[in-house]
DSSP file (Angstrom, degrees, kcal/mol; ACC not computed):
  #  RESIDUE AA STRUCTURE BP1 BP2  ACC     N-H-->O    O-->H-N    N-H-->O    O-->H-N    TCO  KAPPA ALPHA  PHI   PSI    X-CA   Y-CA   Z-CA
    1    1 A X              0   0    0      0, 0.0     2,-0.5     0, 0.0     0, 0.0   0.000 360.0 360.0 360.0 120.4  -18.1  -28.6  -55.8
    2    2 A X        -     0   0    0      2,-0.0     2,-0.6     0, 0.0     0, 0.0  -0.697 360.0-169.6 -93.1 117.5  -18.3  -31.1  -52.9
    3    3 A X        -     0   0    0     -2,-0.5     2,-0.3    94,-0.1     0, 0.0  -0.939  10.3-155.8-122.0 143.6  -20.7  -33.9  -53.4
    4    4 A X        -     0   0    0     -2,-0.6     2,-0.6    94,-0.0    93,-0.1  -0.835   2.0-148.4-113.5 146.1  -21.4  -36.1  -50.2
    5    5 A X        -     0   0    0     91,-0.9     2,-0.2    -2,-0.3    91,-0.1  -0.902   7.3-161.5-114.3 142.7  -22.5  -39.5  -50.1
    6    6 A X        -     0   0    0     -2,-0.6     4,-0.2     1,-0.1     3,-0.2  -0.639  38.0-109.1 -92.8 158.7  -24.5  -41.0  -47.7
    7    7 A X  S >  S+     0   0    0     -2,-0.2     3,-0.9     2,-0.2    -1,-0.1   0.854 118.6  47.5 -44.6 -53.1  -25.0  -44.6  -47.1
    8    8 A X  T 3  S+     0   0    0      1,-0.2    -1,-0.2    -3,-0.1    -3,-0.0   0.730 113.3  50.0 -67.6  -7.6  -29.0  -44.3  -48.7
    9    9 A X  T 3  S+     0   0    0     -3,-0.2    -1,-0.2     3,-0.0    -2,-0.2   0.492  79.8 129.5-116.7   4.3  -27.8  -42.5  -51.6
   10   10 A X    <   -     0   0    0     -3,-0.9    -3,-0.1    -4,-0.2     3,-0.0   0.153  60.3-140.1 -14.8 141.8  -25.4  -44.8  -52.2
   11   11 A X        -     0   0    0      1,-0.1     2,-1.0     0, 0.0    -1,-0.1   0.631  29.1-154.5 -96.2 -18.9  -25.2  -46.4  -56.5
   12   12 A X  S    S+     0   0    0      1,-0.2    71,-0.3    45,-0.0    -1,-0.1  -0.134  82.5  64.8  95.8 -62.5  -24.4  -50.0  -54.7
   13   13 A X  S    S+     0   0    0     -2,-1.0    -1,-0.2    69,-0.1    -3,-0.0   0.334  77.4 105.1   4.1 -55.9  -22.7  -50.7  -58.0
   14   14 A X        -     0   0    0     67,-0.1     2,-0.5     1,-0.1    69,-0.4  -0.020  59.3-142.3 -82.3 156.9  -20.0  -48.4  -58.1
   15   15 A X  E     -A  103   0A   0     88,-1.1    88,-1.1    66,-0.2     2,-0.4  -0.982  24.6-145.8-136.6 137.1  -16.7  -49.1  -57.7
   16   16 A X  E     -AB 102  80A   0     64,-4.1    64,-1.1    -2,-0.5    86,-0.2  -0.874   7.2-126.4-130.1 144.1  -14.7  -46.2  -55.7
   17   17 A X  E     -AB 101  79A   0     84,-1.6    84,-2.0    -2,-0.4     2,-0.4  -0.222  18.2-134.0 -92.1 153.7  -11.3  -44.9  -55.9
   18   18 A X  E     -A  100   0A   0     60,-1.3     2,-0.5    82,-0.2    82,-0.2  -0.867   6.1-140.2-106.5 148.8   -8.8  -44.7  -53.0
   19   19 A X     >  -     0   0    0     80,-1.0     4,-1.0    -2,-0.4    79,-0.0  -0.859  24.7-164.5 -86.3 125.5   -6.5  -41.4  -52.1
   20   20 A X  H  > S+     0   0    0     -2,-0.5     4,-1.9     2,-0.1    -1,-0.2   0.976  80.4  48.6 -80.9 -63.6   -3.6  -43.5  -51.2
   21   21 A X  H >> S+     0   0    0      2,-0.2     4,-2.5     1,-0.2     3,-0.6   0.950 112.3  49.9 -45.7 -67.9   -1.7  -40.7  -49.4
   22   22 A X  H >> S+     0   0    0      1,-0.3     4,-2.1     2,-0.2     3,-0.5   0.947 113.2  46.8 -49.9 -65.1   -4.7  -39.7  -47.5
   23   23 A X  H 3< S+     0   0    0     -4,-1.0     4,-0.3     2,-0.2    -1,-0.3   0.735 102.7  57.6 -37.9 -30.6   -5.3  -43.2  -46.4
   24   24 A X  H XX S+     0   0    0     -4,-1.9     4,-1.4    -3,-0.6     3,-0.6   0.936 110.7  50.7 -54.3 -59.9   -2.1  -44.0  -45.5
   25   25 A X  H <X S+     0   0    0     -4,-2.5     4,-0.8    -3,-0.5    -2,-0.2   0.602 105.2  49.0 -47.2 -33.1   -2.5  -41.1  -43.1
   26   26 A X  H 3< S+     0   0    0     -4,-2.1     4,-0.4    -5,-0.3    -1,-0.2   0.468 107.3  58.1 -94.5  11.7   -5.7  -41.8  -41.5
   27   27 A X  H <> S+     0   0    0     -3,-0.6     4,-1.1    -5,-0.4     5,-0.3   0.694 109.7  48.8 -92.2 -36.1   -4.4  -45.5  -40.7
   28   28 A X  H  < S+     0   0    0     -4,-1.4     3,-0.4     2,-0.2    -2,-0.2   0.901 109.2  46.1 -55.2 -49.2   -1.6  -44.0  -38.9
   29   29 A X  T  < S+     0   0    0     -4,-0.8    -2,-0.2     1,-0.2    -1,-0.1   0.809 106.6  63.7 -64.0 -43.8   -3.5  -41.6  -37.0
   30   30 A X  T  4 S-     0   0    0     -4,-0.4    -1,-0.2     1,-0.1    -2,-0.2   0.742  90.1-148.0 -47.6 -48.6   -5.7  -44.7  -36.3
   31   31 A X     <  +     0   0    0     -4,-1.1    -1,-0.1    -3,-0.4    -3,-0.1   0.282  54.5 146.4  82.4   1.5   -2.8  -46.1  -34.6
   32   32 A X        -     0   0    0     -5,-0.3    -1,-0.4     1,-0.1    -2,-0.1  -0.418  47.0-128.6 -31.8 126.1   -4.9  -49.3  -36.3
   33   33 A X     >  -     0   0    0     -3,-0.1     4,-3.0     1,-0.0     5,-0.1  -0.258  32.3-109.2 -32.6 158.4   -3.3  -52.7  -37.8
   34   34 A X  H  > S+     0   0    0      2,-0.2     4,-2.1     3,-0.1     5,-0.2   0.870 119.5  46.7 -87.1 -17.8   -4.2  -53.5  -40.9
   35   35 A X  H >> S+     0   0    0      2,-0.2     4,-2.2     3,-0.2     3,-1.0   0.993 107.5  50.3 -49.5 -66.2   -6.1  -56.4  -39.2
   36   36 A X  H 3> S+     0   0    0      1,-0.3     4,-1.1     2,-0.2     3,-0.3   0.914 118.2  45.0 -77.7 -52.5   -7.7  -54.7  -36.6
   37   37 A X  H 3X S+     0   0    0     -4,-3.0     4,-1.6     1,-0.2    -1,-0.3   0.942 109.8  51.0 -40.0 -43.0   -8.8  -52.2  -39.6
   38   38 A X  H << S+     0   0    0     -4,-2.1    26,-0.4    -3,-1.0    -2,-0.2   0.774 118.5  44.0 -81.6 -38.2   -9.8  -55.0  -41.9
   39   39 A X  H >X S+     0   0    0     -4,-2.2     3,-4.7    -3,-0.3     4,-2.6   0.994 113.5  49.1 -35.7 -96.6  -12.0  -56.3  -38.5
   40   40 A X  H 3X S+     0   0    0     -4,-1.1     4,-0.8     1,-0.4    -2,-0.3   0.441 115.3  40.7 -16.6 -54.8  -13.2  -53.2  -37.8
   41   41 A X  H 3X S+     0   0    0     -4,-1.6     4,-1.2     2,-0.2    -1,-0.4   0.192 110.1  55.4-113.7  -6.6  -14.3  -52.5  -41.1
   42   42 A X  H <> S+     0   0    0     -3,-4.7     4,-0.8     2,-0.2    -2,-0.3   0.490 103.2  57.0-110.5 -24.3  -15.7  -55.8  -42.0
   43   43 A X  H  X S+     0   0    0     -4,-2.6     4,-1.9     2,-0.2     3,-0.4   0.949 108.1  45.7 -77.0 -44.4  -17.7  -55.6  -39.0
   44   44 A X  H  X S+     0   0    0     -4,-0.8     4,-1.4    -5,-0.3    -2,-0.2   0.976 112.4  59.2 -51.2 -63.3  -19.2  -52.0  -40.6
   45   45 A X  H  < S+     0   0    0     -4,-1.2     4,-0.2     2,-0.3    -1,-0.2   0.554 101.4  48.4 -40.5 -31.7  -19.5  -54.1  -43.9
   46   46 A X  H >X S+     0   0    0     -4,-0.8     3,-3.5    -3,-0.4     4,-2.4   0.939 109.4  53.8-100.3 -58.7  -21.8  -56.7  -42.6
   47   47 A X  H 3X S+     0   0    0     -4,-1.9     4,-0.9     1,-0.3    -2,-0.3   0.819 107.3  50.9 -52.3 -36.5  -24.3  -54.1  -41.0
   48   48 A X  H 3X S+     0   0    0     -4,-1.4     4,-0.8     2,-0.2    -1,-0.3   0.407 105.4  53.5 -67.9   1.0  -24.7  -52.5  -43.9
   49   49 A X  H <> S+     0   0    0     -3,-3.5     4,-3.3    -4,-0.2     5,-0.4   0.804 112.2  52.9 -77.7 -52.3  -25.5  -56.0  -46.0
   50   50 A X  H  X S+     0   0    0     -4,-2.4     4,-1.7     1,-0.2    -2,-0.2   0.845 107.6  48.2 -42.4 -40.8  -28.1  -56.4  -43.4
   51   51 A X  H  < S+     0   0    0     -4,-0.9    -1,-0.2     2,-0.3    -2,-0.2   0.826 112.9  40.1 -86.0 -66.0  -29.0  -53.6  -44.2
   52   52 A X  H ><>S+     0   0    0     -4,-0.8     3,-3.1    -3,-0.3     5,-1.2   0.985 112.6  62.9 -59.1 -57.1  -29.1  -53.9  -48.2
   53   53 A X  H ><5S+     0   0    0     -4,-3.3     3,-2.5     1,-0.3    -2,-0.3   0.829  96.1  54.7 -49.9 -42.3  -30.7  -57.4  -47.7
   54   54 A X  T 3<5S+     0   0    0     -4,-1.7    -1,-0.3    -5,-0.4    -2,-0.2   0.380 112.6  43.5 -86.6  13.9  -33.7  -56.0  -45.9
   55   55 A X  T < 5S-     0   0    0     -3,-3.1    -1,-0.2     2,-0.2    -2,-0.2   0.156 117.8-118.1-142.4  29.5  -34.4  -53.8  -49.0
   56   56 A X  T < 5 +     0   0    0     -3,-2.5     2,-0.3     1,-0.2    -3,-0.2   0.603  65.5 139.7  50.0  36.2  -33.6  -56.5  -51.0
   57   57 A X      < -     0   0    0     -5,-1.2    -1,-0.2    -8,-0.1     2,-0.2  -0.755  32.6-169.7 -93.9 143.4  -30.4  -55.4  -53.2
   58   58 A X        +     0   0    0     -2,-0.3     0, 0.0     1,-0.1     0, 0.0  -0.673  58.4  66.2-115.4-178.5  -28.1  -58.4  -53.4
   59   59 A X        +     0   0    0      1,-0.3     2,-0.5    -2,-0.2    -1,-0.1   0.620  66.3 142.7 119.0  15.3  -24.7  -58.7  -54.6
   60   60 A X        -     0   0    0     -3,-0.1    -1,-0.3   -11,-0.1     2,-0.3  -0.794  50.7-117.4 -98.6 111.4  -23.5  -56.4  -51.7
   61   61 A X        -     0   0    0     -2,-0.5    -1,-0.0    20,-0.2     3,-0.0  -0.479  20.2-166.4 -67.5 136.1  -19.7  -57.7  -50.0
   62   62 A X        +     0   0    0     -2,-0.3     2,-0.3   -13,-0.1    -1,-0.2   0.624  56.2  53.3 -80.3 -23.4  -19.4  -58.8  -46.7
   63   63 A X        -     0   0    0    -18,-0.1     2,-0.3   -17,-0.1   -24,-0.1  -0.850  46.0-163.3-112.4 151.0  -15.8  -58.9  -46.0
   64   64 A X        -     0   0    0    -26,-0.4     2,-0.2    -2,-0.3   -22,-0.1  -0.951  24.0-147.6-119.8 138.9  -12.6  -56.8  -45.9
   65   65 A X     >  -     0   0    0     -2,-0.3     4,-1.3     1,-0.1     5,-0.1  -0.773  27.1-112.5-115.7 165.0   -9.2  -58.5  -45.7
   66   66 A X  H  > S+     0   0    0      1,-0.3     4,-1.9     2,-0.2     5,-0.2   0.865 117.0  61.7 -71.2 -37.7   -5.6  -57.7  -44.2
   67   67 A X  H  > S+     0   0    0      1,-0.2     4,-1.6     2,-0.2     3,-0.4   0.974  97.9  40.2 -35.9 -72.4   -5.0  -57.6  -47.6
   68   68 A X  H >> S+     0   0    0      1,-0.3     4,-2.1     2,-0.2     3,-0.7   0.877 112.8  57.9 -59.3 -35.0   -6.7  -55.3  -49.0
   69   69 A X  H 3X S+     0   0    0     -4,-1.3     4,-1.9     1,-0.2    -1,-0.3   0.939 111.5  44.2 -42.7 -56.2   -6.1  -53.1  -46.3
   70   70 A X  H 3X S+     0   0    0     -4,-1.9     4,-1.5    -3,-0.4    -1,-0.2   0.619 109.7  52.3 -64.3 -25.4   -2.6  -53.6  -46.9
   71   71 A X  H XX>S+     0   0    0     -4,-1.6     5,-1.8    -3,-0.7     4,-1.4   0.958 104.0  57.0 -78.1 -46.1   -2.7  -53.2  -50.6
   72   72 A X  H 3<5S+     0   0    0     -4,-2.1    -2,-0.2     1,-0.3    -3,-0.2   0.809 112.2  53.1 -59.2 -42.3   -4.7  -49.7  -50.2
   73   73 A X  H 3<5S+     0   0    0     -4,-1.9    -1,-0.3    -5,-0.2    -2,-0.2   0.921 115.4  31.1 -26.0 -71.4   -1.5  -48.9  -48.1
   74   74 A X  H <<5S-     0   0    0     -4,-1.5    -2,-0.2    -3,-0.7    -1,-0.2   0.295 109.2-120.2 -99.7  -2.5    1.0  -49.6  -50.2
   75   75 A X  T  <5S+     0   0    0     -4,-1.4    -3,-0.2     2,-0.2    -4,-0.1   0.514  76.1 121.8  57.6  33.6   -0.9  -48.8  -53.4
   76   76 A X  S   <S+     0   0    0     -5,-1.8     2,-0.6    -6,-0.2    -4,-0.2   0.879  78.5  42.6 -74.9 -49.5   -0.8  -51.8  -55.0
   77   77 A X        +     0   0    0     -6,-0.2    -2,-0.2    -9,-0.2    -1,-0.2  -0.875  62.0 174.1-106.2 121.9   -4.7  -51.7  -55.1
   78   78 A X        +     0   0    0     -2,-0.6   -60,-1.3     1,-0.1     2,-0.3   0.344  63.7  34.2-113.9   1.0   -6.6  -48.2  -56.1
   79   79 A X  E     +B   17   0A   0    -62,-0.2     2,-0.2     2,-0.0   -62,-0.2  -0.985  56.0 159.5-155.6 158.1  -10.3  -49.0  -56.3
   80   80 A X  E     -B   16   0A   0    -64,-1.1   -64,-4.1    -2,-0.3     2,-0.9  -0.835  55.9 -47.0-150.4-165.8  -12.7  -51.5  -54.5
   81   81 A X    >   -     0   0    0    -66,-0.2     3,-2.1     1,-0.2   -66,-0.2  -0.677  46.4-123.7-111.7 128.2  -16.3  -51.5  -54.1
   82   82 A X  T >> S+     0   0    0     -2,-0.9     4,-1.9     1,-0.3     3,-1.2   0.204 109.0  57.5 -23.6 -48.6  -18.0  -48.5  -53.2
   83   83 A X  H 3> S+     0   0    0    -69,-0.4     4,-2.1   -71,-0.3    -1,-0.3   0.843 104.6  48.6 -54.3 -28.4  -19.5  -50.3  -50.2
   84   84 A X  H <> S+     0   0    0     -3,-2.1     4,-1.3     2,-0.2    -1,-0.2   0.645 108.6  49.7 -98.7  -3.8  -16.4  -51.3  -48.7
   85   85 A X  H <> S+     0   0    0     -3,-1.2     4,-2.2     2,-0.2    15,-0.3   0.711 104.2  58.4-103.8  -4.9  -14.7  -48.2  -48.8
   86   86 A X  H  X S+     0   0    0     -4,-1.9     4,-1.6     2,-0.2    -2,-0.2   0.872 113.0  47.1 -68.2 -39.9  -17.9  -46.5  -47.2
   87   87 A X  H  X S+     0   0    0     -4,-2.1     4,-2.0    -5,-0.2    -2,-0.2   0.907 109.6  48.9 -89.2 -18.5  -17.0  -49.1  -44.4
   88   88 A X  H  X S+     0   0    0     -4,-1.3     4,-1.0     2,-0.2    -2,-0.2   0.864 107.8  56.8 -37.4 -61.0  -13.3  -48.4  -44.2
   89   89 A X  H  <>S+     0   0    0     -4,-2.2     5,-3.8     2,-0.2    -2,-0.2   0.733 111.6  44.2 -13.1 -58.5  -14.3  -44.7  -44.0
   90   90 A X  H ><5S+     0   0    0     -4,-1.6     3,-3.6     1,-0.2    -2,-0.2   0.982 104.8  57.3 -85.5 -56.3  -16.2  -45.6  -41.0
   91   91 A X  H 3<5S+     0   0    0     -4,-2.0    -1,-0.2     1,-0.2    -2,-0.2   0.787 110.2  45.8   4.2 -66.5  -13.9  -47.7  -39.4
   92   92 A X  T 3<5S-     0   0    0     -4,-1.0    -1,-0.2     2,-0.2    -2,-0.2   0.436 117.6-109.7 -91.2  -0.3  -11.3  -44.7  -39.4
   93   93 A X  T < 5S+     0   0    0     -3,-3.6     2,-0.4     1,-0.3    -3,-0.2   0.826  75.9 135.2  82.2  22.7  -14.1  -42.0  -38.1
   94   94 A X      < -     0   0    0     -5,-3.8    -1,-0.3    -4,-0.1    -2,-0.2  -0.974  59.6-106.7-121.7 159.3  -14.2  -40.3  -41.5
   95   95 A X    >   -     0   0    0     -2,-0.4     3,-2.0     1,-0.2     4,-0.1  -0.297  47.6 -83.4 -84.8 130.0  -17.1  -39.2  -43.5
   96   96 A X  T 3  S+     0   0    0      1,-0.3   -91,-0.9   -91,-0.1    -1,-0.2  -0.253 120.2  24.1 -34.0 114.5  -18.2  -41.0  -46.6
   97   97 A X  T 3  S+     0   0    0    -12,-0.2    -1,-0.3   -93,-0.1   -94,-0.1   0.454  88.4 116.9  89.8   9.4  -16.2  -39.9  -49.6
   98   98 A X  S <  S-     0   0    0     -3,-2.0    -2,-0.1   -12,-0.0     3,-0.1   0.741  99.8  -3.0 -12.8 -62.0  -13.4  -38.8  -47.3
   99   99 A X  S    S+     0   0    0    -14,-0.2   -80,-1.0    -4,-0.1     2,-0.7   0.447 130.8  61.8-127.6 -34.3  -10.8  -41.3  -48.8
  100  100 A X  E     -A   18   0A   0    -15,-0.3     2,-0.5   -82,-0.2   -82,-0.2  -0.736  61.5-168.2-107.5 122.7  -13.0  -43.3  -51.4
  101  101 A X  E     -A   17   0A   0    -84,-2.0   -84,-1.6    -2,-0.7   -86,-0.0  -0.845  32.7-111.6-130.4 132.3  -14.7  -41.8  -54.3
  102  102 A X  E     -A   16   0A   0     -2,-0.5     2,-0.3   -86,-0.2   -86,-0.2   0.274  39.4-165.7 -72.0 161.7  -17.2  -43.3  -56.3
  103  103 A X  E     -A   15   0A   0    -88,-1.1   -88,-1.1   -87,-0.1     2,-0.4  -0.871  27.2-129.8-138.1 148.5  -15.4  -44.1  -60.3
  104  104 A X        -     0   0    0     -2,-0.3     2,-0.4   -90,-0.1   -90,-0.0  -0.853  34.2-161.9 -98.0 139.0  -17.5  -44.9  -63.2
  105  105 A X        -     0   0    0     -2,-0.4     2,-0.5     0, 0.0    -2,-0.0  -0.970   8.3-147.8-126.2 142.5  -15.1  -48.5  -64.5
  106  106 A X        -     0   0    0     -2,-0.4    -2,-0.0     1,-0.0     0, 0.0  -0.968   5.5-135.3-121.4 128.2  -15.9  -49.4  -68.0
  107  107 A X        -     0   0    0     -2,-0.5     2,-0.5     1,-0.0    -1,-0.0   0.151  21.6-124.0 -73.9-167.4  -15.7  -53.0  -68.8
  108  108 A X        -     0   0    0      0, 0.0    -1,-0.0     0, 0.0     2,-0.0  -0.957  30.0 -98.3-145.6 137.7  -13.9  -53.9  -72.3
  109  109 A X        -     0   0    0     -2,-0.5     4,-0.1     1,-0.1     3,-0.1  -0.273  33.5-168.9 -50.0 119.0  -15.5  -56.0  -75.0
  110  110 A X  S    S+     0   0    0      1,-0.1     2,-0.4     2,-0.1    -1,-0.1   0.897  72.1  41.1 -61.3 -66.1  -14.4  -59.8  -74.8
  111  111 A X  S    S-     0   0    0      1,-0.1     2,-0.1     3,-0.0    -1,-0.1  -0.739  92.8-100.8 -86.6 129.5  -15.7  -60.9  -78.0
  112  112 A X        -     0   0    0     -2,-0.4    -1,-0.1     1,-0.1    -2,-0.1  -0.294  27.4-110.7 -59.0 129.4  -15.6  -59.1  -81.6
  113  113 A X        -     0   0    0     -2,-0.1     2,-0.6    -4,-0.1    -1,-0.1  -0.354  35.7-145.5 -35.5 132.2  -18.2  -57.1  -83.5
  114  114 A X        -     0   0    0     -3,-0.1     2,-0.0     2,-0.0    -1,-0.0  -0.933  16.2-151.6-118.7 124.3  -18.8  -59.5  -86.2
  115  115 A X              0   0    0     -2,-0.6    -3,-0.0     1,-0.1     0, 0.0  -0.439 360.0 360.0 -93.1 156.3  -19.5  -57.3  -89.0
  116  116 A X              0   0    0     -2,-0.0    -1,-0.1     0, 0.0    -2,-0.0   0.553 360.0 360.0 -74.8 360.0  -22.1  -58.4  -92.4
């Protein structure tokens, strides 16, 4: 079952996993840097904050770095958040949920249960 995400149906939230292999492959094909992605994609990233901002959701990132680009390469790094791999996506001319797919991340308890 193929589920597609759109930019409006977006969870905002979410934090979405990368296919390393595939990515690797459509950044080659791209014939991109990982600047000129990380540009490119940051530039996608900010229209879609405008975007959130005018329907008042906050909390939305604005940037992508030659880092991260570079990490998502090399597979150092395997999730970021949902939003930025929706602008990555676009960046490289592939369809939302292409290379990133949304992950449920479960935090882990800091403090102990203190029991009676």
């Amino acid at each position: 079952m193929e589920v597609m995400i759109e930019m409006n149906a977006t969870t905002r939230d979410m934090y979405a996993e990368v296919d390393t292999e595939m990515f690797s492959r459509a950044l080659r094909r791209s014939r991109m840097s990982y600047q000129e992605l990380a540009d490119e994609a940051s530039l996608n990233l900010r229209r879609i904050a405008r975007a959130e901002r005018r329907r008042r959701r906050g909390g939305v990132p604005e940037t992508i770095s030659k880092a991260l680009i570079g990490q998502f390469a090399t597979g150092a790094a395997k999730t970021t958040h949902e939003l930025r791999g929706i602008a990555i996506e676009e960046a490289l001319g592939m369809s939302p949920g292409d290379l990133f797919v949304p992950v449920v991340v479960r935090g882990t308890r800091t403090t102990q249960r203190q029991t009676a």
